[in-house]
VEXBASE-371614 format. One line per field, with one value per residue: chain; x, y, z of N, C-alpha, C in turn; residue number from 0. Coordinates in steps of 0.2 Angstrom, whole numbers. Layout:
chain = A,...
n.px = X,...
n.py = Y,...
n.pz = Z,...
ca.px = X,...
ca.py = Y,...
ca.pz = Z,...
c.px = X,...
c.py = Y,...
c.pz = Z,...
n = NUM,...
//
This chain:
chain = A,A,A,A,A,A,A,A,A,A,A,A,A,A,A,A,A,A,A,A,A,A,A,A,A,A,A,A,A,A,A,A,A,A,A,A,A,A,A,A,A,A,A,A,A,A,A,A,A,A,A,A,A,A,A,A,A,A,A,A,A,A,A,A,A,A,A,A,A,A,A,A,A,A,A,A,A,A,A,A,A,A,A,A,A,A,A,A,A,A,A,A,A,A,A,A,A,A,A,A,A,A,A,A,A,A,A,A,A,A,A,A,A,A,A,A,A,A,A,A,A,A,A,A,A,A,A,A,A,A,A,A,A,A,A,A,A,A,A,A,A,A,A,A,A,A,A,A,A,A,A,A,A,A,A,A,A,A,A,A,A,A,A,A,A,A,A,A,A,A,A,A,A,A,A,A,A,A,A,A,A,A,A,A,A,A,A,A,A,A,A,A,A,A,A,A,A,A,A,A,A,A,A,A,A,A,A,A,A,A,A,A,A,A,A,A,A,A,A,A,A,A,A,A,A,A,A,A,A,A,A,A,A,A,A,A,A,A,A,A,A,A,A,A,A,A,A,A,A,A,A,A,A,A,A,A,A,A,A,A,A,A,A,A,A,A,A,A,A,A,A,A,A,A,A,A,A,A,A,A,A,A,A,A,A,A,A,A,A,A,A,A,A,A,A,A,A,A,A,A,A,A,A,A,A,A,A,A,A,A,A,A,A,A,A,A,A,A,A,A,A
n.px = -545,-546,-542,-541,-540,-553,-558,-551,-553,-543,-531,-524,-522,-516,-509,-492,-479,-471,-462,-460,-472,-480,-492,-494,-508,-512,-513,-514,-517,-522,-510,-504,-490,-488,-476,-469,-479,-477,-490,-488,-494,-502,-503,-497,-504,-516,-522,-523,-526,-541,-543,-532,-525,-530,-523,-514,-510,-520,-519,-505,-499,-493,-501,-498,-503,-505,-508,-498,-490,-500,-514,-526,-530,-520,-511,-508,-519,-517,-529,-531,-527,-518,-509,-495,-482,-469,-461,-466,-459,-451,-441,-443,-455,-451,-440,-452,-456,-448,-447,-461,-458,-450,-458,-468,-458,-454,-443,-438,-446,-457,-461,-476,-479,-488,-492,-489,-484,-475,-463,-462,-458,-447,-437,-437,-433,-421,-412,-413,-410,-406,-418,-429,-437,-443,-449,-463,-469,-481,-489,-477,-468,-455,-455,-448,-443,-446,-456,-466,-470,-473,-485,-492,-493,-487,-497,-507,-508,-515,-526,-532,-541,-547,-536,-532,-542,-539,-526,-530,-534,-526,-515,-500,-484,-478,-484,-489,-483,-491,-503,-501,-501,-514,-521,-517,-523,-533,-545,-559,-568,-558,-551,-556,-562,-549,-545,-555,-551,-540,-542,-551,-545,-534,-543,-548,-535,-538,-549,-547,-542,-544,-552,-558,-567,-581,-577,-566,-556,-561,-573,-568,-572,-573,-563,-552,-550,-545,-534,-527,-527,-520,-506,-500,-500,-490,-479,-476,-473,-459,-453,-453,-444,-433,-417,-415,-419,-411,-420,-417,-405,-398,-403,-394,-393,-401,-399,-400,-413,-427,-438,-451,-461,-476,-485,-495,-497,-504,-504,-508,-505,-492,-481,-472,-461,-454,-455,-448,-435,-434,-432,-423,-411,-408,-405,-408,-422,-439,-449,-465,-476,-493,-503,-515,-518,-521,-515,-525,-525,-530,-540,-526,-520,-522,-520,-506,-499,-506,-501,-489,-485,-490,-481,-470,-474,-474,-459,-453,-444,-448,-465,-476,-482
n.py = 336,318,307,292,281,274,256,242,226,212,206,195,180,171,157,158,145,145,139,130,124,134,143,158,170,181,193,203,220,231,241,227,228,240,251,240,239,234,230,231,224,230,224,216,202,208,206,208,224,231,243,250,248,257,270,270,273,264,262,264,259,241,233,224,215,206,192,192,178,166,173,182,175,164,151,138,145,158,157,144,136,127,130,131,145,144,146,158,175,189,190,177,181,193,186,180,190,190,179,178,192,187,174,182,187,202,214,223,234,245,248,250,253,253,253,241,236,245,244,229,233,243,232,222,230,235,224,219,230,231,230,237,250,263,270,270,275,274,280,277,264,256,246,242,237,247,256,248,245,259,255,247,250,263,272,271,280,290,283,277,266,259,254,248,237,230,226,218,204,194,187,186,193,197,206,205,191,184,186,181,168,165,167,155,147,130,131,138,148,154,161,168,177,182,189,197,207,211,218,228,238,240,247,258,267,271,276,290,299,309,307,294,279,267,252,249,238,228,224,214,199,184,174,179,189,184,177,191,195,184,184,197,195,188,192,204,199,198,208,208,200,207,214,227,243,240,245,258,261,253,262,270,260,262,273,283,275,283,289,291,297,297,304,304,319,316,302,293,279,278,287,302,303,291,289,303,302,288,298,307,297,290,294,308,304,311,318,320,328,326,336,335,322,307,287,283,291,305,314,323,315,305,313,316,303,296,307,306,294,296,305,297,288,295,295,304,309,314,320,331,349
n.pz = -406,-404,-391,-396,-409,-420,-416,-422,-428,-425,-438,-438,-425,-411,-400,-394,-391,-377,-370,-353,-354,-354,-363,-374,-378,-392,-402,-419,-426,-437,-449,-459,-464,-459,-446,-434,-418,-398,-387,-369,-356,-339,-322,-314,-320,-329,-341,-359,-364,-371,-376,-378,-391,-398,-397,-408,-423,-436,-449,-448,-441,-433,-424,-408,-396,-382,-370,-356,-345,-337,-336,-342,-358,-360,-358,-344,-333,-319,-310,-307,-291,-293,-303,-308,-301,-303,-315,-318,-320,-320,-328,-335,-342,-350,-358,-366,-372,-383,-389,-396,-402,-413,-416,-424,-434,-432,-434,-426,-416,-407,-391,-380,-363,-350,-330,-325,-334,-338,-332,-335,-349,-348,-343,-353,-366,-360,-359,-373,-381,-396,-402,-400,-406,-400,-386,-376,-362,-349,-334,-327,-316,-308,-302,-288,-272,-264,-271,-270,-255,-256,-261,-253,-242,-237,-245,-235,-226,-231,-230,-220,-215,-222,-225,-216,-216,-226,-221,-210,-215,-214,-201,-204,-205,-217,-226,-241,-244,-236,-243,-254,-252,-247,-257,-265,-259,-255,-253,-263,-254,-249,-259,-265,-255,-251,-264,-266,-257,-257,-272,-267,-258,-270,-276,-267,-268,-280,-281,-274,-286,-299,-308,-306,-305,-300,-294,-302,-301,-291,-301,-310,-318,-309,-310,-318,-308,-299,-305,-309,-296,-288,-295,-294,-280,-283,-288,-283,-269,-271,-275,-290,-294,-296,-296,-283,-290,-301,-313,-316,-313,-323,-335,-344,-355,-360,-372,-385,-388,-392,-380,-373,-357,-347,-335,-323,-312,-298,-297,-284,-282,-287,-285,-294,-293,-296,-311,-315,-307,-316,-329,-328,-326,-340,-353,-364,-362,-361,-351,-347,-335,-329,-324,-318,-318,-312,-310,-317,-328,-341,-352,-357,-355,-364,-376,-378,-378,-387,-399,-397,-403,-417,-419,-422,-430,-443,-443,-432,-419,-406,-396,-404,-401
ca.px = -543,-547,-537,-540,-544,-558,-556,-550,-553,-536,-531,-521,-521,-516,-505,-487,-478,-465,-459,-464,-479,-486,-495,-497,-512,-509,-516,-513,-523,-517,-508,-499,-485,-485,-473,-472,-477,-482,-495,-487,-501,-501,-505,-496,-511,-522,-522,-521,-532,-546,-543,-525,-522,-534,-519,-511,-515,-519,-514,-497,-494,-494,-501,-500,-505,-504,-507,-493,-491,-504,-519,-530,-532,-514,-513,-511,-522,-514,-533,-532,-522,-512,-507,-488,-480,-463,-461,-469,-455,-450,-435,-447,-458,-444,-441,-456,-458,-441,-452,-466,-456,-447,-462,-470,-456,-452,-434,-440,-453,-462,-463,-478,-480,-491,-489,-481,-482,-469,-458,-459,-458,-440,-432,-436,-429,-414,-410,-415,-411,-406,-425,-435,-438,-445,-450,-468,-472,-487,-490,-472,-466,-451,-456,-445,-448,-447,-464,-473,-468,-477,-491,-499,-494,-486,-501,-512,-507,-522,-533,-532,-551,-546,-529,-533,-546,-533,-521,-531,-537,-523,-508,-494,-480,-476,-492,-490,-481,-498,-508,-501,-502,-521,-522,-517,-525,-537,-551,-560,-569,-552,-545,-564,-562,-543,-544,-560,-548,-536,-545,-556,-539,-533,-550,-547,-530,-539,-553,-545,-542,-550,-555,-559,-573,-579,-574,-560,-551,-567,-578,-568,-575,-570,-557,-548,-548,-543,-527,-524,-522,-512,-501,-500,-496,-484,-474,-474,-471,-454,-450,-452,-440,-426,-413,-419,-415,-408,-420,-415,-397,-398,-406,-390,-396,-407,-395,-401,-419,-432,-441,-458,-464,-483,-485,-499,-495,-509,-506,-509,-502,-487,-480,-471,-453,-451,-455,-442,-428,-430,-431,-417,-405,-410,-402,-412,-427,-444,-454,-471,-480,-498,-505,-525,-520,-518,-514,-531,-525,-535,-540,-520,-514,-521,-519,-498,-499,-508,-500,-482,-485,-493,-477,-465,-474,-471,-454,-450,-441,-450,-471,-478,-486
ca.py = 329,313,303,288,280,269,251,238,219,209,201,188,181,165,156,154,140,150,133,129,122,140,146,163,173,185,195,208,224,237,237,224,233,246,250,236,239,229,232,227,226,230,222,209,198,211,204,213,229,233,252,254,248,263,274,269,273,256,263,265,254,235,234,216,214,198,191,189,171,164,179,183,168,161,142,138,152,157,158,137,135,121,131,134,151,145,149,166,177,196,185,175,189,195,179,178,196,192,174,182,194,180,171,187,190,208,215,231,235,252,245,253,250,256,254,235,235,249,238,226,236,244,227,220,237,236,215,219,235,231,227,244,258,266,267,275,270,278,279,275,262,251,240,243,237,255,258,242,246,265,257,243,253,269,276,269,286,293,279,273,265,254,249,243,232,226,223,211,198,189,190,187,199,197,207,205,184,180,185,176,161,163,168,149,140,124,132,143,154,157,162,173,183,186,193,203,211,214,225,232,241,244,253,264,267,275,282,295,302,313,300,289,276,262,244,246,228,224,223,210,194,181,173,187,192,177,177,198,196,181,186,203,195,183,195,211,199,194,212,207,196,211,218,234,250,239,248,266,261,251,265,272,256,263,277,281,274,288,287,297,297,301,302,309,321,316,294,290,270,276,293,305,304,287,292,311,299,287,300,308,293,290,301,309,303,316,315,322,327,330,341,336,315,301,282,279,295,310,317,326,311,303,317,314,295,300,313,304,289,300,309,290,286,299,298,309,306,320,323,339,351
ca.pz = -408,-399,-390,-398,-417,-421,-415,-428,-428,-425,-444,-435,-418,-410,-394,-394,-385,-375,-363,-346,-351,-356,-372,-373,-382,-394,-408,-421,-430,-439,-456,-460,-467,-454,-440,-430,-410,-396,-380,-363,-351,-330,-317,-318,-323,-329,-348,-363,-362,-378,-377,-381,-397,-402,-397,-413,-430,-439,-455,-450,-435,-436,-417,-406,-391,-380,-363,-353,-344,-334,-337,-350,-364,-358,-352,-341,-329,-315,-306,-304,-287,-294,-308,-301,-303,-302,-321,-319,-315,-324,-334,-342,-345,-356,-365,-371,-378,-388,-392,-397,-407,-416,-419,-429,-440,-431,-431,-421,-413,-404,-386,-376,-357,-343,-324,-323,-342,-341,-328,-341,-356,-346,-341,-360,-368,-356,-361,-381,-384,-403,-403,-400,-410,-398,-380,-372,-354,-345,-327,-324,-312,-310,-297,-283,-267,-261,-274,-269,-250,-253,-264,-250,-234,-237,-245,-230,-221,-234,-229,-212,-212,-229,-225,-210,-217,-229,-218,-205,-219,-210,-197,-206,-204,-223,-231,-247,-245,-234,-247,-260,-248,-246,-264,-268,-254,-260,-252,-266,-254,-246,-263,-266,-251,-251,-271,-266,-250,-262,-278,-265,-257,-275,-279,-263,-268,-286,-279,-273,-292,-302,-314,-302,-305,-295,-295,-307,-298,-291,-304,-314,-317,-303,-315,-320,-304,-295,-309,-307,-289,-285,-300,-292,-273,-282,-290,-278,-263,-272,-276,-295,-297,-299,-289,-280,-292,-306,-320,-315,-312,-328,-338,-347,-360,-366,-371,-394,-390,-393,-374,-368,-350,-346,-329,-317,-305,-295,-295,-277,-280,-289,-284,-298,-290,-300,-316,-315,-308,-324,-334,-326,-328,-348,-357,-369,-361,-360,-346,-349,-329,-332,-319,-315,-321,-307,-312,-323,-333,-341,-358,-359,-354,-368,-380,-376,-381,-396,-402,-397,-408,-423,-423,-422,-437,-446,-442,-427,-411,-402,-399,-406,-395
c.px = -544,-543,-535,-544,-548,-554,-557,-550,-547,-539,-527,-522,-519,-510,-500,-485,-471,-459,-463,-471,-483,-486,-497,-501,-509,-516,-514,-516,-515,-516,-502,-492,-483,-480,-474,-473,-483,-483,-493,-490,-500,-503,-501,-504,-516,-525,-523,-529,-535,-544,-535,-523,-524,-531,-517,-515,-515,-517,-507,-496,-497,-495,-501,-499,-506,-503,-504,-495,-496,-512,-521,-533,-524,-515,-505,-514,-521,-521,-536,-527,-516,-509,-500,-484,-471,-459,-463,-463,-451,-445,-441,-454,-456,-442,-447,-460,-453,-445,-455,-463,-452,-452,-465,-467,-453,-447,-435,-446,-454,-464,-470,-480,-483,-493,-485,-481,-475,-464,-455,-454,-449,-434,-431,-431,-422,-408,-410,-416,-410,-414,-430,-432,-438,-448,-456,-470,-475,-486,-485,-471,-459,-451,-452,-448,-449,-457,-469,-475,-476,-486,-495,-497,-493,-495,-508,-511,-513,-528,-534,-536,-547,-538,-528,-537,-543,-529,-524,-536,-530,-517,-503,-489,-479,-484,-495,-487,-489,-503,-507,-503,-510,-525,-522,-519,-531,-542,-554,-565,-564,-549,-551,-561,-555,-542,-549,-554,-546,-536,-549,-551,-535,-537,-550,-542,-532,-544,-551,-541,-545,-555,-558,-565,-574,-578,-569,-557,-560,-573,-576,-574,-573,-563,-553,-546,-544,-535,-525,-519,-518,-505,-497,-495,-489,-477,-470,-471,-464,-449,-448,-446,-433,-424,-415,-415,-412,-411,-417,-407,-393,-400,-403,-391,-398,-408,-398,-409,-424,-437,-446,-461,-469,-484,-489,-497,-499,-509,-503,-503,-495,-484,-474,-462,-451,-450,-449,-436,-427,-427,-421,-409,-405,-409,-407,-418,-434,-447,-459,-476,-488,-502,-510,-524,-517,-514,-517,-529,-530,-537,-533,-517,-515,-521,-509,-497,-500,-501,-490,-481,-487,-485,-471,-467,-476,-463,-449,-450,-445,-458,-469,-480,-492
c.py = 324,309,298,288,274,261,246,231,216,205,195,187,172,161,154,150,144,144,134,125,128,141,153,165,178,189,202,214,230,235,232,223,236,245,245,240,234,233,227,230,225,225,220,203,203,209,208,218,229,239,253,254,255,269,275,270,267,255,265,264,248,234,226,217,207,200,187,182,172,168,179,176,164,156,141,144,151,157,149,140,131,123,132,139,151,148,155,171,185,192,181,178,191,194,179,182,195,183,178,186,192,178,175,188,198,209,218,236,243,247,249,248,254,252,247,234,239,245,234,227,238,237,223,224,235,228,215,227,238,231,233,250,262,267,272,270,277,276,273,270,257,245,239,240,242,257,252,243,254,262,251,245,261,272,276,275,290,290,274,267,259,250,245,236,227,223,217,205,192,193,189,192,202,198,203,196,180,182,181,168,160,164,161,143,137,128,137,149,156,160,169,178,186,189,198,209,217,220,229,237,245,248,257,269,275,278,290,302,306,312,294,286,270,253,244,239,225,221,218,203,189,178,176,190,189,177,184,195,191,184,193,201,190,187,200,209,195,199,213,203,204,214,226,241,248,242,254,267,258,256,268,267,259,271,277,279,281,286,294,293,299,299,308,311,322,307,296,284,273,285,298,305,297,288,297,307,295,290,306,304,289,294,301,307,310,313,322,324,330,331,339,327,312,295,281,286,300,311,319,319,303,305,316,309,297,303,312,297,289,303,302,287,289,300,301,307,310,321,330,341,350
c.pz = -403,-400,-393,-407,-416,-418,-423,-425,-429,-434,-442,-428,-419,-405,-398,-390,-383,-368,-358,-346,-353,-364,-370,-379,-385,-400,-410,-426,-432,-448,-457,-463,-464,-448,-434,-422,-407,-388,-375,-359,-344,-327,-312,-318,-326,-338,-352,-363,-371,-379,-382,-386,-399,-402,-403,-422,-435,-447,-458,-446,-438,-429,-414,-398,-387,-371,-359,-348,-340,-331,-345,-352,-364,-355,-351,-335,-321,-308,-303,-299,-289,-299,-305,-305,-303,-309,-323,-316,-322,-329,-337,-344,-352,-360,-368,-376,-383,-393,-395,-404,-415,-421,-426,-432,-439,-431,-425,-420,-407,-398,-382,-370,-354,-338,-323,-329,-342,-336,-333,-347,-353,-345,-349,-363,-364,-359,-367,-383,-392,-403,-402,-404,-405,-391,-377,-368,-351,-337,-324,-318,-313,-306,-293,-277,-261,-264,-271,-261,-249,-256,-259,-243,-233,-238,-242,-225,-223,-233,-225,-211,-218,-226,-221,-210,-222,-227,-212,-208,-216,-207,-197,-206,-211,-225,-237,-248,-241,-238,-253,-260,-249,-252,-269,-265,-260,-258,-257,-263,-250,-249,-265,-262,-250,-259,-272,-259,-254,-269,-272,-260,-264,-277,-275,-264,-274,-284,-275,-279,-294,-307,-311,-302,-301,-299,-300,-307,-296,-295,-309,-313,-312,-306,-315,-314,-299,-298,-307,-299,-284,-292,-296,-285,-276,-284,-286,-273,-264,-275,-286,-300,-298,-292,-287,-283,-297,-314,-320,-314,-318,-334,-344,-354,-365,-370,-383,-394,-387,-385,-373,-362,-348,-339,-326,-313,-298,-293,-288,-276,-284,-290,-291,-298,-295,-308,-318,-312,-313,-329,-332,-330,-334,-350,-365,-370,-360,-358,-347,-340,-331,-326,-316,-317,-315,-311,-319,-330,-335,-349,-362,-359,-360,-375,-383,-379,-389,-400,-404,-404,-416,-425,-424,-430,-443,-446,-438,-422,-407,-403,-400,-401,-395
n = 0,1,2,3,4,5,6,7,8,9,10,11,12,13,14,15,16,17,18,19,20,21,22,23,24,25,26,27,28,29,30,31,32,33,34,35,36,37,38,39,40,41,42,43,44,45,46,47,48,49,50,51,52,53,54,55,56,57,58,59,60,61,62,63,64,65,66,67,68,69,70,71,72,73,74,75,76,77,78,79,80,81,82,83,84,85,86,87,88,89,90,91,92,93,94,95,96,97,98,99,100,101,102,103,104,105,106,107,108,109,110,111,112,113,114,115,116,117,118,119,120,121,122,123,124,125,126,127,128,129,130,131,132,133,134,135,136,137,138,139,140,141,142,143,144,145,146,147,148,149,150,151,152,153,154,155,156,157,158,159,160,161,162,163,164,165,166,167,168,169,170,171,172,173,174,175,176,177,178,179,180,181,182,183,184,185,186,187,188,189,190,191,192,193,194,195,196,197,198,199,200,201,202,203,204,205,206,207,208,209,210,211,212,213,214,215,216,217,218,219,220,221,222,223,224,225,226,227,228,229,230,231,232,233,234,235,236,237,238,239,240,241,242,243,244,245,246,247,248,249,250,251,252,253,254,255,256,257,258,259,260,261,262,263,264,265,266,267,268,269,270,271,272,273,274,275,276,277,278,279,280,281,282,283,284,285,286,287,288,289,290,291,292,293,294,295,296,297,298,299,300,301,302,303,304,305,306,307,308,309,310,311,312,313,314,315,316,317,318,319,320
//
């Protein structure tokens, strides 16, 4: 079996107005009749991925996908400097997935998140839990500033030679606050070279996988990457907006929602421990550890998605083997 089905052409698409001044992109494939779910994408900034719809079966999901504020097809883009992030914050995040689902007519939706998408996907679920069916997040994170702490210094214990070079793009004491600062100066080769530092540290982070290919951050387009990684230093160096520990200590919420957990036991940026304490503190949640998968995931690890979302729409709270 493969992991994914054929890609389908969105039958809808089109920007909501969610306030602020922001419009977000969207679009939707699948059947129009089918099980609604929607695709909450990482980064933060990283905009809505092309691959993942193709987890779902389009003849019996209703799938939508959309790029959160200031990334992707979203206005305003958070890779202007003068674009202002004060509007960007996990709360309005939130809002505007409950927007969004409004807009579309959805009662209850099949939430999917991976690594800040499941962040997301948890903090939404946790505020609207009348509003999911169902909940699968990949390459677990809650965004802690315990994980963010391990994922741009701790795991510089594996990579002396990289972190160091990352670390002396400026002398700020606040890593991740001085980069957000040089990530929004007027100067654009100040903003060039601090979002090349920046992917070029996350791609060290993944090249130590199994899966591991090059430039996964660096190789965006300047754009795109300009928005990923202020996006990235604006929210990490704020601890995402949420109180330290409140999805996992929140988690009881989400107590009756059908929950799977895919998680590599091999991610570098995002260690297995967070994942096995959500699922811990989610009752009735299943955690999935897949043994040879890092961050970027593997063939099991997209056999698992599959196979978890085949059985949701059939009906079933639990994958097959």
């Amino acid at each position: 079996m493969t992991d994914r089905y054929p890609a389908v052409e969105p039958h809808h698409a089109g920007m909501v107005d969610v306030g602020d001044g922001q419009r977000i992109r969207f679009d939707v494939r699948g059947n129009p009749s089918g099980t609604p779910a929607v695709v909450v994408h990482g980064g933060p900034g990283s905009g809505a991925p092309t691959g993942t719809p193709r987890s779902f079966d389009p003849q019996r999901y209703r799938v939508v996908s959309f790029d959160q504020r200031g990334c992707g097809g979203s206005t305003p883009h958070a890779s202007d400097p003068s674009t202002s992030l004060e509007a960007n914050t996990t709360a309005h995040l939130v809002a505007d997935l409950e927007a969004l689902r409004a807009h579309l007519g959805v009662d209850r939706w099949v939430v999917f998140g991976g690594s800040w998408g499941s962040t997301l996907a948890l903090a939404y679920a946790q505020a609207h839990p009348e509003r999911v069916r169902a909940l699968l997040l990949v390459s677990v994170t809650t965004t802690r500033r315990s994980e963010i702490d391990w994922l741009y210094r701790g795991v510089g214990r594996f990579l002396p030679r990289e972190w160091a070079e990352f670390r002396a793009r400026h002398d700020d004491d606040d890593l991740l606050g001085g980069y957000a600062r040089l990530l929004a100066d007027p100067d654009a080769g100040v903003r060039e070279r601090a979002a090349l530092a920046w992917a070029t540290w996350e791609d060290a982070v993944l090249s130590l996988e199994p899966t591991a290919r090059p430039a996964v951050y660096a190789g965006r387009p300047s754009r795109d990457l300009l928005a990923l990684t202020r996006l990235c230093a604006h929210y990490f160096s704020h601890g995402a907006f949420l109180d330290e520990g409140v999805l996992i200590r929140d988690a009881g919420r989400l107590a009756g929602i059908p929950g799977v957990l895919v998680h590599g036991r091999l991610d570098m940026g995002g260690p297995p421990v967070t994942a096995w304490e959500l699922a811990r503190a989610w009752p009735g949640a299943e955690l999935h550890l897949v043994e040879e998968a890092g961050h970027l995931g593997s063939a099991e690890f997209g056999r698992l998605i599959r196979t978890t979302l085949d059985g949701w729409a059939r009906g079933a709270t639990r994958p097959t083997a």
